[in-house]
C-alpha positions, -999 to +999 in steps of 0.1 A: +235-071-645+231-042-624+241-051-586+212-031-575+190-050-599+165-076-581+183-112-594+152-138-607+148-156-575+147-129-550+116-118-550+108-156-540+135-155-517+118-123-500+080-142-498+096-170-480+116-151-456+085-130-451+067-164-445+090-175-420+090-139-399+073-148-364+040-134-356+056-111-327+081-098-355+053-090-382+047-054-379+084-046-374+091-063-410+060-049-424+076-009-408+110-019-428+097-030-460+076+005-456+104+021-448+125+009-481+094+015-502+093+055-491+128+054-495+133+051-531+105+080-530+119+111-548+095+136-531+097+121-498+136+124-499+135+156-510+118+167-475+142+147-454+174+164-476+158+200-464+182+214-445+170+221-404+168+257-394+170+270-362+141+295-354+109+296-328+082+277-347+043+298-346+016+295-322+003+279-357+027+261-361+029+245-328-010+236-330-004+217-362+025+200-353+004+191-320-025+177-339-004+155-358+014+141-330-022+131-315-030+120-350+000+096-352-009+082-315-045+078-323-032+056-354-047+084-376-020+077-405-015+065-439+010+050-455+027+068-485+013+039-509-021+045-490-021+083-502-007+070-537-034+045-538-065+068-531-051+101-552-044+076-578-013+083-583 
């Protein structure tokens, strides 16, 4: 068996532990488990693999970037499943 292959009980293992995570600790396990599931997205790791580059970004540009940092503090976001989910995907 593959060592990266999910073993029988571990997906049981992972409800209890989730189970067991304190009410105060919730969202941050609820961001990691996000976090692994865009991970093993092949799009979404192409964008983070694109190499930075070093030039003065567009008035444009700027204003977008703007209105999706106000987006993201205004809780304006969707998860990657979310979009998968309503695109059907």
């Amino acid at each position: 068996m593959d060592s990266h292959t999910a073993k029988t009980g571990d997906r049981e293992q992972l409800v209890r532990l989730a189970q067991g995570v304190s009410d105060e600790e919730v969202l941050a396990a609820v961001h990691y488990l996000e976090y692994l599931t865009d991970r093993a997205d092949p799009y979404l790791q192409s964008l983070l693999c694109v190499p930075e580059v070093d030039h003065e970004l567009s008035e444009e540009c700027e204003r977008g970037l703007q209105e999706a940092w106000d987006d993201i503090r205004a809780d304006r976001v969707h998860s990657a499943e979310e979009v998968k989910r309503e695109l059907g995907l």
